[in-house]
N, C-alpha and C positions, 0 to 999 in steps of 0.2 A: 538515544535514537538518532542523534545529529551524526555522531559517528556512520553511522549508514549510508550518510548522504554522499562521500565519495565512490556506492558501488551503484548509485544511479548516473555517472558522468558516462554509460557506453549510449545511453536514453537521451541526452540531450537535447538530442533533433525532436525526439519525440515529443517531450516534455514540453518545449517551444511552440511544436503544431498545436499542441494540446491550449498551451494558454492561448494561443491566437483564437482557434475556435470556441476555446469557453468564452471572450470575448468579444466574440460574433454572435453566440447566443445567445447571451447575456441582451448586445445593443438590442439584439430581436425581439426577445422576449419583454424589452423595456422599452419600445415601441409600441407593441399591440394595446394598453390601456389609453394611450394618447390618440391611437387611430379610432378604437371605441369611444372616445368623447367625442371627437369628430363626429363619428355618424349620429350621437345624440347630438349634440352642439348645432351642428353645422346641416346634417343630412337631413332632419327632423324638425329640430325647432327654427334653421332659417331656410328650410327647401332647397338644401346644398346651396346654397350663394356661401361663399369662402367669407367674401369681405363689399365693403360700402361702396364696390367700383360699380356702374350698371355699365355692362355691356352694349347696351341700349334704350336711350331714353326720349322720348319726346321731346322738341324742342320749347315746348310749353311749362315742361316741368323742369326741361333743365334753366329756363329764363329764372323761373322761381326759386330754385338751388343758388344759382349765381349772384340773385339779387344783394346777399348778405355776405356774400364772400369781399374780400378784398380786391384793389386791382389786380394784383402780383397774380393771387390765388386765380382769379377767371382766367388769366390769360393763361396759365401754366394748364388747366384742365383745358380751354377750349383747344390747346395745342396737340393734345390726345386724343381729339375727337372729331371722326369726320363727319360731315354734314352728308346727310341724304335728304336733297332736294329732288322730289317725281320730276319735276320741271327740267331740270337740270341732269338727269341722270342718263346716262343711251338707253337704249329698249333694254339690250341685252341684261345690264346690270339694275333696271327697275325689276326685271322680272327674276332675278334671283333674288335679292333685296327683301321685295315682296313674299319669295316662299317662307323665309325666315320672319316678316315684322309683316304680317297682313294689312296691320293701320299704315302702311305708308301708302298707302291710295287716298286716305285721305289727311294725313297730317306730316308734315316733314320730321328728320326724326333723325340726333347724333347717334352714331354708332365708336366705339369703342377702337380706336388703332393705334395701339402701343401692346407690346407682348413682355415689354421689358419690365422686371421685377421691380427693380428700382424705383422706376415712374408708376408704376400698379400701387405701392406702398406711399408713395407720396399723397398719389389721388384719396385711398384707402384712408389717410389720415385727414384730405379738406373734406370729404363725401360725408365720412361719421360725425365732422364735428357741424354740419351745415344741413342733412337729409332731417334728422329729427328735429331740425329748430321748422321747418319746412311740414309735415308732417303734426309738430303740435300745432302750428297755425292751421293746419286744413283741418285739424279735429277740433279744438277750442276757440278757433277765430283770433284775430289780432289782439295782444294788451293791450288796457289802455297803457296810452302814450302822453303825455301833459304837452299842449300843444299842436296834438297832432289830431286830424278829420274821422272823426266817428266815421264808422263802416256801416254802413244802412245795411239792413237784413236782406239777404238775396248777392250782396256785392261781393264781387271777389274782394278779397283784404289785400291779394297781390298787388292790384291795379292800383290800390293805394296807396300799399309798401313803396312802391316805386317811385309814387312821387313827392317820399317826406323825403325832409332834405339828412344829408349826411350825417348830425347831430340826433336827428330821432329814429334813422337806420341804426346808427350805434346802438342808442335806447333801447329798440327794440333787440336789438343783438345779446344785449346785455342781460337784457329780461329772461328772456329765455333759455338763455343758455345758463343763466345763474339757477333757474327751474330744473335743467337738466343735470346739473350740476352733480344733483345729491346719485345719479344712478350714475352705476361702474359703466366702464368701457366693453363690458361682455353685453351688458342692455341696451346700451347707444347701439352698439353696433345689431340687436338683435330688431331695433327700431326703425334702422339704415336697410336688412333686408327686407324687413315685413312690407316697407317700402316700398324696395324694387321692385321685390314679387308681383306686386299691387301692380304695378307699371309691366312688367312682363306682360301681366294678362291683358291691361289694358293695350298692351301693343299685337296679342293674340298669339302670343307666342306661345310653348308647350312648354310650362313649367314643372307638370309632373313629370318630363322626361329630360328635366334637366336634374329635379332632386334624385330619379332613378338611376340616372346616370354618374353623380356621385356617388352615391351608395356603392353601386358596382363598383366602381373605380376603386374608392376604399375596401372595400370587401376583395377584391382582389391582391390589393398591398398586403392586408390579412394576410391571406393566404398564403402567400408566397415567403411573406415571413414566419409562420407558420410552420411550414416545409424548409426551411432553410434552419430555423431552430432545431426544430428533429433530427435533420440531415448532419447536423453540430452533434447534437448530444449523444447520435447515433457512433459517431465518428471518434466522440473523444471516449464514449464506452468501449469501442475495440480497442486504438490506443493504450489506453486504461489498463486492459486489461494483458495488453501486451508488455507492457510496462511490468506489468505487476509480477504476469509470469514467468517475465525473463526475470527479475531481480529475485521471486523465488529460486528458479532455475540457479542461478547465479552465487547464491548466497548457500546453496545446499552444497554446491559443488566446494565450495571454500571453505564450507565446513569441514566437507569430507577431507579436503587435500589438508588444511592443518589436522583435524585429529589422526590424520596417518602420520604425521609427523612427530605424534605425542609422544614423549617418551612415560616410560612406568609414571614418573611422577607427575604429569600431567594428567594422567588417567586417575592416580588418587585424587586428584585434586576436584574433579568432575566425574562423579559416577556415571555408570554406564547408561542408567536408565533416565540423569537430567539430559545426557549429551543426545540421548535420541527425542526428548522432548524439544532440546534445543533444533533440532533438524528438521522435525517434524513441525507438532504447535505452533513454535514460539516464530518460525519461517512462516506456515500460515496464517500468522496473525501479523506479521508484517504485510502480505500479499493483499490479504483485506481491507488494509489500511492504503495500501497504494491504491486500489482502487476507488476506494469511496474518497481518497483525497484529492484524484484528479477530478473523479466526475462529480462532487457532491461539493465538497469543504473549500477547493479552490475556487469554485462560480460562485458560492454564496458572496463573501467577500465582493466581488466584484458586482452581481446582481443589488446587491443592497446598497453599498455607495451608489450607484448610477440610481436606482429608486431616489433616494434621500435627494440626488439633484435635480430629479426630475420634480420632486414637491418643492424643493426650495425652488425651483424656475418656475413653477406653475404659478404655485398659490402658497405664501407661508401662515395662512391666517388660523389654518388646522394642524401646521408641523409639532405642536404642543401635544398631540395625541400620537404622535410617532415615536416622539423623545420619549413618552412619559413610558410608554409600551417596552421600551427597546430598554430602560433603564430597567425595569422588573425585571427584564427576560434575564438579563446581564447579571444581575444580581443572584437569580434564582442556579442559573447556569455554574456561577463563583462557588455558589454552596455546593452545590451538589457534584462542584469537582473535586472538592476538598475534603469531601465527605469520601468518596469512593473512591481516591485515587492509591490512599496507604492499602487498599484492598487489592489492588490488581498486580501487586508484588506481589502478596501470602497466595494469592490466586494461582499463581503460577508454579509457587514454590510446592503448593499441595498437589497438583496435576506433576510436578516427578515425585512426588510423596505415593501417592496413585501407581503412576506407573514403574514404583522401586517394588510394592507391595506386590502388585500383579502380575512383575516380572519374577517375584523372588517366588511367588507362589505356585504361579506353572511348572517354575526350572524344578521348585521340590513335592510335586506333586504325588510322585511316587511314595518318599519319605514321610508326607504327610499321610497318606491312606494307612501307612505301616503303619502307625505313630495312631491312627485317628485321631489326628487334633482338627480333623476337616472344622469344626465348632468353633474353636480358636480362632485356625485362618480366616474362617470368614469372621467371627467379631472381628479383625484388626484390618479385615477389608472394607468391613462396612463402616469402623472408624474412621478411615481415612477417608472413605466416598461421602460420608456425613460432612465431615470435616469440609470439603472441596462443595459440596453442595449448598452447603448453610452459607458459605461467604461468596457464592452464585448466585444465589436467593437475596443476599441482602442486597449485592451490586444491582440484580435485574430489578428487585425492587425499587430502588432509588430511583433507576435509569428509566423503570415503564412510568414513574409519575412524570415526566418529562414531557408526553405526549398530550395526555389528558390538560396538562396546564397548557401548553402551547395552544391548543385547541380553543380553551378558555380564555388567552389573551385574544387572538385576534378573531373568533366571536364579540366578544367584549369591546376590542377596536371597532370590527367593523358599524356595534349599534351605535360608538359614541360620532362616531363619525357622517352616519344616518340621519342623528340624532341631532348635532351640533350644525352639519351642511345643510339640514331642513331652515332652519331660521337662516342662515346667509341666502340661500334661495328668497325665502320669503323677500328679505332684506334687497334682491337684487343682486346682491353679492358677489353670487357666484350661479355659476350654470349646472343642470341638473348630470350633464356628462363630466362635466368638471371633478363633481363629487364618485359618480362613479369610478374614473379615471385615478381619483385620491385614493378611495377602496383599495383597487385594484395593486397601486403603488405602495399602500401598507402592507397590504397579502401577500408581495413580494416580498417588501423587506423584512417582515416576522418571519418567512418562510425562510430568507436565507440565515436568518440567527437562528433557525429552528435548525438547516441543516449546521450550521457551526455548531448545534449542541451535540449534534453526532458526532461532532471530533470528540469532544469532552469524552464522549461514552467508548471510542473506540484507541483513540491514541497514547493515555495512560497505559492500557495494557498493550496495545503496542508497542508503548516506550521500552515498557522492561522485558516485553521480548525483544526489542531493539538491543537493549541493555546487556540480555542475556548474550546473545549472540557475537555482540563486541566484544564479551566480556573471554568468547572461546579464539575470535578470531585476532584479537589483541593480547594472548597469551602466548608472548614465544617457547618454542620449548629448549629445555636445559642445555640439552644432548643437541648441537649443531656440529655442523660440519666445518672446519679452518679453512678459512680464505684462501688457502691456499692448500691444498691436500698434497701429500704425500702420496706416491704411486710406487706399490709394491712391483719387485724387478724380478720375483720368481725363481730366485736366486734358492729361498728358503722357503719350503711348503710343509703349512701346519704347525709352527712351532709355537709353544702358546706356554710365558714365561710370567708370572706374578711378583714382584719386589714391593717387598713390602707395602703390602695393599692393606690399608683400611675404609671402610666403609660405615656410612650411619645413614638413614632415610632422612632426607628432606623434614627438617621442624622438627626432628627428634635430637635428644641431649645424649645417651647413648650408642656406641658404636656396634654392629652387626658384625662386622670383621673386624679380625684385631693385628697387622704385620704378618699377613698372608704372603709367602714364599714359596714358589715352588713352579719348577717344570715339567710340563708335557711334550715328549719328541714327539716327529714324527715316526708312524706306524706301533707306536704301543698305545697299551689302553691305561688310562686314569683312571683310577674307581674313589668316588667320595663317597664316606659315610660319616655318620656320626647322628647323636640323637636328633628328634626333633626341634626346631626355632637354633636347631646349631650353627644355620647360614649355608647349610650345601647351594640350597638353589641362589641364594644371594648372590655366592660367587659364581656361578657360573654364567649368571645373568649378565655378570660385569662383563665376560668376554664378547658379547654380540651390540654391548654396548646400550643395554637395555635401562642400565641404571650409569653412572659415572661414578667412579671411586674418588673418596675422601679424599684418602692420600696414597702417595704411590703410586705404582704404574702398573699397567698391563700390556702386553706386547705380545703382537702377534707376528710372526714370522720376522722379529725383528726391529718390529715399528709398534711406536706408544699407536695403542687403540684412539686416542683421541685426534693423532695427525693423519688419521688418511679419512675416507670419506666412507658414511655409513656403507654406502650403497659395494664398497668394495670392499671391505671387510666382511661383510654378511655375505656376501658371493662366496668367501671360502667354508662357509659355514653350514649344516645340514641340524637344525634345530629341532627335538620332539621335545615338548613339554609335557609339566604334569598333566595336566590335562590333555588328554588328545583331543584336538579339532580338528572335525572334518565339515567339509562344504555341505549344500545339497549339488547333487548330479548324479553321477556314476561313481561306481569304484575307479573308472579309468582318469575320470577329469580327476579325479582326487589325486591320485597319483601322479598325472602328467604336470601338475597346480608347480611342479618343482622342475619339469621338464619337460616343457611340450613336444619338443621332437626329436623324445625318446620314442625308439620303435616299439614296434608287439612282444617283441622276441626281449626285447630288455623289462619293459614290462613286467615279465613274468619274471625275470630275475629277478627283478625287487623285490617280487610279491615271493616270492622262494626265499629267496635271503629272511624276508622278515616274518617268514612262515605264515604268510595269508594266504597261500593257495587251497587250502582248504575252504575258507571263504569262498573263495570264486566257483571253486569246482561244486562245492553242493549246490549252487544256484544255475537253473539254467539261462540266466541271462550272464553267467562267465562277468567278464570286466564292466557288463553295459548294467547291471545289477543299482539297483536306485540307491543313493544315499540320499536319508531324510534329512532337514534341515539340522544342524549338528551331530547328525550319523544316532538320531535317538532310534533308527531301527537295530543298531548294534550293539551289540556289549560290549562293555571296558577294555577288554581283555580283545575286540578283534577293531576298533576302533585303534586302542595303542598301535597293532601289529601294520594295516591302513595307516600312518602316522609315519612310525618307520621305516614303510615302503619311498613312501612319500618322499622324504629325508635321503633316502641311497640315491632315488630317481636324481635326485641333484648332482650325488658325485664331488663332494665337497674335498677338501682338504683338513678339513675339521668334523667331527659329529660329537654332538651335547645330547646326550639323553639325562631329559630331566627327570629321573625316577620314573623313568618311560618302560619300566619292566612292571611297574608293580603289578598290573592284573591280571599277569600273565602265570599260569602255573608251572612249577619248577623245570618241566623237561620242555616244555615249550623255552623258557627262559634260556635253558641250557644248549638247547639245539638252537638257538638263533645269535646268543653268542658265539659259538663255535661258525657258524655260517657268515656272521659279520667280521670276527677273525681275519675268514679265507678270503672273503670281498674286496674290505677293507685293509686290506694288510698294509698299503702304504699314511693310511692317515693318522692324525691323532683323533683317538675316540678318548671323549670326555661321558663318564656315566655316574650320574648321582642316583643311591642307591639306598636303600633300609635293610639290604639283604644280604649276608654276609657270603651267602651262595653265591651273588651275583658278582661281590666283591672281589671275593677271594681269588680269584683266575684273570685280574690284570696284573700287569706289567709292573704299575705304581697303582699303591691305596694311599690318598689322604684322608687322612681323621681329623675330624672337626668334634671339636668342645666348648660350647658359649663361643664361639666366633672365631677361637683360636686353631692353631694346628697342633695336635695331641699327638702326631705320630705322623712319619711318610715313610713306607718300605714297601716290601712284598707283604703276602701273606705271613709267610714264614716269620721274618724279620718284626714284625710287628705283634705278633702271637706272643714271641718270644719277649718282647721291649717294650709293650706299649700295653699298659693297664685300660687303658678305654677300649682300644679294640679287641682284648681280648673277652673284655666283658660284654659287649656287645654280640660278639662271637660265640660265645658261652650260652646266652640267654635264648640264642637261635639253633643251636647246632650243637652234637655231641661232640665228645674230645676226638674221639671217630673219624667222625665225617669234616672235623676240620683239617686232618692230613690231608694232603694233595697225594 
């Protein structure tokens, strides 16, 4: 799979946008449960007061605040705070004053003048540690103090506080705050607003429009972040998927352009039916995998560490129910990788097991109906589809229990969680948004190792279609081209000379060809025969450079086949194989496939030459006449003669018929050699043949026996000298009809 990763470097930029924004929606979405504690914390249980600063407060109450404070500490707050004196104030600024604190008509009253964070945070910290020592004196009255003046019922304790001396201010300091001691800093401070509020109303100010007014305020960060995650996840989905498409795009193309370069022995090596799975599937299953790994696999990761800091910065007193969660998931996720992963290799290998069965069985479709083995074919279809289905079922089965358990942990989390932050509540502990907010940060992070178990499930068999595909685009083939090519000077056209050539296929111990010798001039015709697995087509394979000989040389026009370059060798070349292949389109693109701008009027010469005009003319669509995909609307026999059109449309220096007569009947055969003759008269035509008709009437016949050459002459010459071809000549023909 790694191997792949140099064909995402055109994506880069992309790739980079992508992680910025998963990293934006990620901080966003790891926001919203802190902003939801707020509105319970903060919006709810202290009427939106943020912290222990009051904005404004009596000067009564703040005498009483100050009393306990330090030097240092009174003068650092009263330095933040202005005084509104009615006495003291001009009209204009009593009467604003007044809209806002109604009691300053009749009580003087500091107000709040600092906006700086710093000093807001300082106050924040003398207010919490001094409002509730303040607050439990007006609920419980003064401790006693050893020393100090009993408070008569009805007596302020302030008017008292004020005038013990320094030592039993301490005391009482001491007292109380060692009371307060046992509750957290979320309680003091929920102490310090229940306070203010207190003091708000009493100054007549609109406190439900100040807790409304938070709320909204929050509730709108929501949103916005909200909308900014979507507009992310939105963004990295198209991305995503542009990513995805190009590197399919990408990867198909590369395919294509190395298997055109395959030579024969690359083609055995990889059948036909894995290399289209490989193009197809095993690409689409890379494609799927780029997507879900930018939008799914790569945010988890980052959404789940950012959770996990946001609990360890909150509160770690519940991180034991994270750990313990994430430990299971990890474990469950271990197994059931290593259970299904040896599956998604056999997975793959049975899907071309599949499409070798389904290809093999359309192409002999006709053969089977003769045959009725229709019963057969399909048992061995339905074996293989069983086969591919049963280790489907076992993988999805493993893969769907994945869901139901995930579901089952973080249910599970979220009661122990419920369960466990109910007693810190009680306790003080903690705050009831606090615990939601914990929720919330669990459901994220099981969420994101819930999506990392979708890598588990999707990137194994991604791998080894990763695997596959490296495996065709990392296979050079044999047959390349010399550094430096040799450039035929046209000097010699056609000449196609063999010294002792042997040949053996790739991983085989015996040889095919055995010290093959022999020349083809220009403007006569070769004829090979010899029985069948004798190597006819082998050797003529060698000349277009289809296969690479053992040993020995092949030479065309003077130059080893190996020093010049495919692409110029095969220019002199006009190639029909045994099999005829035709495109789908017309008869005409079929023929032009070799010469696009040949005209109409040459056209028709091919098709004369290779005696297809009868094809055309019974059709009345002439040349525009459809060819089905591999020409299955035609017979063998007008398929070959289409093939050989094909082949002249080139105009070669060469032409190879590879047993390119066989389905043709003897006067068709014999009128198209005599018409390729008169064509061709300057080229060398190469013809492998079974037919001793076909043979007879070249220039030069070689005879092939188990690999070797049994004879080269004319007819005559060879009738007369060479025991194999006249046996082979016998078997087909009377003594008769072998005179010329």
């Amino acid at each position: 799979m790694l191997k792949l990763l140099k064909h995402l470097k055109p994506y880069t930029w992309l790739i980079a946008a992508i992680f910025v924004l998963l990293f934006a929606q990620a901080m966003a979405d790891l926001s919203l449960p802190t902003y939801m504690s707020d509105i319970v914390n903060v919006g709810i249980s202290q009427n939106g007061l943020k912290n222990a600063v009051p904005t404004a407060i009596r000067v009564s109450e703040m005498d009483k605040i100050t009393l306990f404070m330090t030097d240092n500490q009174k003068v650092t707050v009263l330095n933040d705070y202005l005084l509104l004196d009615k006495n003291s104030l001009s009209q204009a600024d009593y009467d604003r004053y007044l809209k806002s604190y109604p009691q300053l008509a009749t009580t003087n009253i500091y107000k709040l003048n600092t906006s700086d964070k710093t000093q807001i945070l300082d106050l924040d910290a003398i207010f919490s540690s001094y409002i509730p020592v303040v607050a439990s004196i007006e609920m419980n009255g003064m401790p006693d103090i050893p020393g100090a003046p009993v408070v008569p019922p009805g007596t302020d304790p302030f008017a008292i506080i004020a005038k013990l001396t320094p030592q039993q201010m301490e005391s009482v300091r001491s007292l109380i705050t060692g009371q307060l001691s046992t509750l957290s800093k979320t309680m003091l401070k929920q102490y310090s607003t229940a306070y203010i509020s207190g003091e708000y109303k009493a100054l007549g100010m609109n406190v439900n429009s100040i807790q409304v007014g938070y709320m909204i305020n929050i509730g709108l960060y929501m949103l916005v972040l909200t909308i900014a995650s979507a507009a992310c996840s939105v963004t990295v989905g198209y991305l995503s998927a542009r990513i995805a498409g190009g590197l399919g795009r990408d990867l198909r193309r590369k395919l294509f352009l190395r298997i055109e370069n395959f030579s024969n022995t690359e083609f055995d090596k990889f059948s036909t039916s894995s290399l289209i799975t490989r193009s197809t599937n095993d690409v689409t299953q890379i494609q799927m995998l780029m997507i879900m790994l930018f939008r799914t696999v790569f945010y988890a990761p980052i959404l789940g560490a950012g959770g996990i800091l946001k609990v360890i910065g909150a509160d770690q007193s519940m991180l034991w129910i994270i750990g313990a969660a994430v430990g299971i998931v990890l474990t469950m996720i271990g197994v059931m990788f290593f259970v299904a992963l040896p599956r998604f290799d056999s997975m793959q290998k049975l899907v071309d097991k599949l499409n070798l069965v389904t290809r093999e069985i359309i192409s002999g479709l006709m053969v089977i109906r003769a045959f009725n083995t229709q019963k057969h074919e399909e048992a061995k279809f339905d074996a293989a589809n069983t086969d591919l289905t049963d280790i489907s079922l076992f993988v999805n089965r493993v893969m769907v229990f994945m869901m139901p358990f995930m579901m089952l942990m973080m249910n599970g989390v979220m009661l122990l969680i419920v369960w466990v932050g109910s007693y810190q509540v009680d306790a003080g502990k903690m705050q009831v948004g606090d615990i939601m907010a914990f929720t919330q940060y669990a459901m994220q992070i099981i969420m994101s190792f819930l999506m990392i178990s979708i890598m588990f499930v999707m990137v194994p068999r991604a791998s080894v279609s990763g695997q596959r595909i490296a495996e065709v685009l990392n296979t050079e083939p044999i047959i390349k081209d010399p550094s430096q090519p040799a450039r035929y000077n046209g000097e010699v056209k056609g000449l196609v000379d063999f010294k002792g050539v042997s040949f053996r296929y790739p991983g085989a111990e015996e040889f095919v060809l055995k010290n093959i010798s022999f020349t083809a001039q220009p403007g006569q015709t070769t004829s090979f025969i010899g029985s069948t697995g004798s190597g006819k087509s082998t050797l003529v394979n060698l000349i277009p450079r289809f296969y690479d000989v053992t040993e020995g040389k092949v030479t065309v026009d003077g130059f080893d086949v190996k020093s010049v370059a495919q692409h110029d060798l095969r220019e002199k070349i006009g190639y029909v194989s045994q099999k005829a292949v035709l495109f789908s389109g017309t008869i005409e693109s079929n023929i032009r496939y070799a010469n696009e701008h040949a005209s109409e009027s040459e056209l028709a010469q091919f098709a004369e030459t290779a005696q297809a005009m009868d094809i055309i003319n019974t059709s009345e669509q002439g040349f525009q006449t459809i060819v089905a995909q591999g020409g299955v609307n035609l017979s063998g026999g007008q398929k070959q003669r289409l093939a050989i059109a094909r082949a002249l449309a080139k105009k070669p220096e060469i032409y190879i018929f590879d047993d390119a007569f066989s389905a043709l009947d003897y006067k068709t055969d014999s009128m198209l050699r005599r018409a390729l003759k008169k064509d061709a008269n300057n080229a060398t035509v190469l013809i492998v043949t079974q037919r001793v008709s076909t043979a007879m009437g070249a220039d030069q016949i070689v005879v092939l026996d188990n690999g070797e050459i049994a004879g080269i002459g004319s007819h005559k010459e060879l009738m007369d000298g060479c025991d194999v071809y006249r046996e082979i000549a016998l078997s087909q023909l009377s003594r008769e009809e072998l005179v010329l």
